[in-house]
N, C-alpha and C positions, 0 to 999 in steps of 0.2 A: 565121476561118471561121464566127464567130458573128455574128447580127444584132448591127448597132449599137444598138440598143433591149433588147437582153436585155445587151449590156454594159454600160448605161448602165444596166440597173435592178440585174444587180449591185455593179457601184460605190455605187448610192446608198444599198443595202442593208448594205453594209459600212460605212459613212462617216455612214449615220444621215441624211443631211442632202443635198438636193437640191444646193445651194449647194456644200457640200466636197465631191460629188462630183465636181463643175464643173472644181473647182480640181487633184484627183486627176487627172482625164481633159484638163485642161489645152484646156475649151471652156468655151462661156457657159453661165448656169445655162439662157437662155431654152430653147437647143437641149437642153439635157438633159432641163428640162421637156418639152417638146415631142413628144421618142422615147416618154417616160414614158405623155406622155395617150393617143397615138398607140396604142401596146400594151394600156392597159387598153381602150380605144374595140375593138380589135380582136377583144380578148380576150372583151369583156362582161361582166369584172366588176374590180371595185377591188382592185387591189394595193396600195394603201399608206392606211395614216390618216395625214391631216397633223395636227402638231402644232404646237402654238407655239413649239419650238425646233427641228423638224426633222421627219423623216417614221418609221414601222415599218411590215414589211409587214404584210397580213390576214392570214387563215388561207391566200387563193387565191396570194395573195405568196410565202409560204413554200414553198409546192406547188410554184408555177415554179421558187422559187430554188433546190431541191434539184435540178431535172431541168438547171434552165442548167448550176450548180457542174458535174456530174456530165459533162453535156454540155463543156463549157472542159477540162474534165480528158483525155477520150478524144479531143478536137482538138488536145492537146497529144503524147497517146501517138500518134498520126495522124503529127502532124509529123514525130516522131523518127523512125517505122519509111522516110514517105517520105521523112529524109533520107538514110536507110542508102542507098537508089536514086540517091543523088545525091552519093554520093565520100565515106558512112563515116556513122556512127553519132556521133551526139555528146549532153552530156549526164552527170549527176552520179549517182552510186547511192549514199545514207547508209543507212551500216549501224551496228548499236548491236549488239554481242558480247561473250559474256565472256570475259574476259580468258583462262581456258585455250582458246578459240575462235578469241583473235587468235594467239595462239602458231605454230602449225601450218596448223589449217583454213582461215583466210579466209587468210592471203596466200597459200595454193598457187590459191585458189579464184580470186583477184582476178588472180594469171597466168593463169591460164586463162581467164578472159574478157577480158583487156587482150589477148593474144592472136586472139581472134576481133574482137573491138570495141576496137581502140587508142585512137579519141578520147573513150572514157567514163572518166571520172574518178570518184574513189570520197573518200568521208569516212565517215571510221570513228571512230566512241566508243566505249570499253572501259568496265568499272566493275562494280559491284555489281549485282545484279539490279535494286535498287530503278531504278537511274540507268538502265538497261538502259530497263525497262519504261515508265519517264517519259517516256524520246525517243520511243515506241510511243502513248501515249496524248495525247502533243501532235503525233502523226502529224508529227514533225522525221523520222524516222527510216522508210525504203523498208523497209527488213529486220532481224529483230531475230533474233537467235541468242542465248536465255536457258535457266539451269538452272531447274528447278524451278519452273513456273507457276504464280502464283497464282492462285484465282478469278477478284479482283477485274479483271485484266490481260484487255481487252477484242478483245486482236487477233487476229486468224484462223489460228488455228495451221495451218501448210501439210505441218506434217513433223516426227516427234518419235524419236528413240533412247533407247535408255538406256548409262549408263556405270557399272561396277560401283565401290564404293567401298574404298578399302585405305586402309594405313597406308604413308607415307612416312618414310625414315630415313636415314641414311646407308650407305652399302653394306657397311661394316662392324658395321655394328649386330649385336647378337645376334639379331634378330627377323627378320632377312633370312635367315637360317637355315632359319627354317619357311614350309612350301608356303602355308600361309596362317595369316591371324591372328586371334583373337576380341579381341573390348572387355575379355575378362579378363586376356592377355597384356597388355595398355595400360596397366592397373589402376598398375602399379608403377615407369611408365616418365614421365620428365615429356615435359608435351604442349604441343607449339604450338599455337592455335585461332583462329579466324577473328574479329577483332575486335566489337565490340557490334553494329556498322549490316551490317555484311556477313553475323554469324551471324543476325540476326531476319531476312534473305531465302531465308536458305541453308536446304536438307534437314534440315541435323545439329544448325538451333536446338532441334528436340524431345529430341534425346539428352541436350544440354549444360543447357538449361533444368531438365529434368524432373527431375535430382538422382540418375538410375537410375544413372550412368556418373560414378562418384565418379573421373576422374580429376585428376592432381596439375596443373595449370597453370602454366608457369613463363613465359608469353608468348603475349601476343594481336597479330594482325599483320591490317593492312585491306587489304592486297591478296595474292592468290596468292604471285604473287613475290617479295615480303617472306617469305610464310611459307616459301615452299621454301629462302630464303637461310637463314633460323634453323635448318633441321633440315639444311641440309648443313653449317653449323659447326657441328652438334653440340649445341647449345642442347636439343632433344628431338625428338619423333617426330611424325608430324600425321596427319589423317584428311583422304581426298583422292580425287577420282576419276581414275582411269586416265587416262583422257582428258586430265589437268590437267598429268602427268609422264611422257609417251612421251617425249621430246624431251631432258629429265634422264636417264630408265635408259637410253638407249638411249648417252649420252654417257658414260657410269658415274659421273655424279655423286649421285645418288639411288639406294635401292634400293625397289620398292613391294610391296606383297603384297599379296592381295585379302583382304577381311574374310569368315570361313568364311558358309557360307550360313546364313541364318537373323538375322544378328548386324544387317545393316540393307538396308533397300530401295535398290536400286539409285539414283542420281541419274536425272532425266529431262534431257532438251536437247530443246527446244522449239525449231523455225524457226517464224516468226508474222511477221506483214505487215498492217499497217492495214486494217480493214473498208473497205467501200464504195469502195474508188479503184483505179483500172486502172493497173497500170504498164507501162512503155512494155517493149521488147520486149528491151532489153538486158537491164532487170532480171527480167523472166520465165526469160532463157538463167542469167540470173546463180544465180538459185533454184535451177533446174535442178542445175547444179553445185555448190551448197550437196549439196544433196538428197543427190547421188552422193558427195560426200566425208564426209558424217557417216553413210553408212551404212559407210563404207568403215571411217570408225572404229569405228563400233558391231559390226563383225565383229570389229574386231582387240582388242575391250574382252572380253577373257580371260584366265587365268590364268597363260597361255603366258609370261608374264616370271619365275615364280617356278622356282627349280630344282626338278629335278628329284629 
């Protein structure tokens, strides 16, 4: 749906070189030359400087090539919604989550739009926040569901909750005892903790760095699921968002309490989606239903698990 001359000037913009454009678009260099003179002739003024190994665009160059890009992108979202009109929705949605995110939230969410949309398929990455935010900043990644935002993470946060933070144990613990817990209860207890790369992304690097929170360590674990394994054998006790262990209390394998107020700031969960790019209309419905199930947790992220 785009001119053949603005195709041809972004290929050659990508490829550097008039010649491997040719060979990309699978024509002669003459005809790509051609489209090229043709548009700046049309345009009045130069798009590219040529070089002795190849061509860059102007300042006028780069101007166009933002509005073509930009332009190919919503001819793409175009295609998808008319093909819904034409016997179903088809098309990939990658999403980057954390790992207490993949647990619960995204596969009910991903029923729920395979249900409305059956031919969208989905690719999903789990991990650390850092790994999280990296498929976000190489735009690999439609949708990204992360704890704790940093600054420097440039994506357009569309939707944020909070989840309050407790202590994880086993459900016979002494600690499952009490309606809730402080960082002084912990003091005596040994602790699981979130390994080196996972704690410098995580909320709780400032407790565990800053020396205030003299707890005993007896094991550092780099994924969730590891660390919930060590504190249901018994190993020790963890620090954890609600959010991370519904799915555990509610099995009776964990028990959690919340941390009394005052003792640490909630975690955040940030939804975020690449600046500047339209998505097609599955993934708009798909957000949507992000949107509705993480509020739905952020209601049920209360103290309502500890006895009474």
């Amino acid at each position: 749906m785009i001119r053949t001359s603005l195709v041809y000037f972004d290929q050659a913009i990508r490829d550097g070189s008039i010649r491997r454009a040719a060979e990309s678009l699978n024509v002669a260099s003459s005809a790509v030359n051609r489209q090229l003179l043709k548009l700046e002739e049309e345009l009045g003024v130069a798009l590219f400087e040529r070089l002795p190994r190849g061509i860059r665009p102007t300042a006028a160059g780069e101007l166009l090539l933002g509005y073509v890009r930009r332009w190919r992108r919503e001819s793409g979202a175009l295609g998808q919604e008319l093909a819904a009109l034409r016997g179903g929705i088809r098309g990939t949605i990658r999403v980057a989550a954390a790992e207490s995110i993949t647990e619960d939230v995204l596969p009910n969410a991903v029923r729920e739009l395979n249900a409305r949309y059956p031919l969208v398929e989905f690719s999903v990455i789990s991990g650390d926040n850092l790994r999280i935010t990296s498929e976000l900043f190489s735009k690999d990644a439609d949708v990204v569901v992360a704890f704790d935002k940093h600054d420097d993470v440039r994506g357009e946060v569309l939707h944020t909750i909070s989840s309050p933070l407790g202590v994880i144990m086993p459900p016979d613990h002494p600690l499952a005892r009490l309606p809730e817990v402080t960082l002084a209860h912990c003091t005596g207890c040994p602790m699981v903790v979130p390994g080196a790369e996972w704690l410098q992304h995580s909320g709780l690097n400032t407790l565990f760095s800053s020396g205030r929170f003299p707890a005993r360590i007896v094991a550092r674990a780099e994924r969730p699921g590891m660390l919930k394994a060590m504190v249901r054998s018994g190993i020790g006790v963890a620090l954890l968002t609600q959010l991370g262990v519904e799915r555990d209390v509610a099995r009776g394998d964990l028990a959690w309490r919340p941390l009394a107020t005052g003792q640490m700031p909630p975690a955040r969960i940030y939804l975020m989606v690449p600046r500047h790019r339209v998505p097609p209309v599955s993934t708009l419905v798909f957000i949507d239903i992000l949107k509705t199930r993480l509020d739905a947790c952020g209601s049920r992220s209360s103290p309502s698990s500890a006895p009474g």
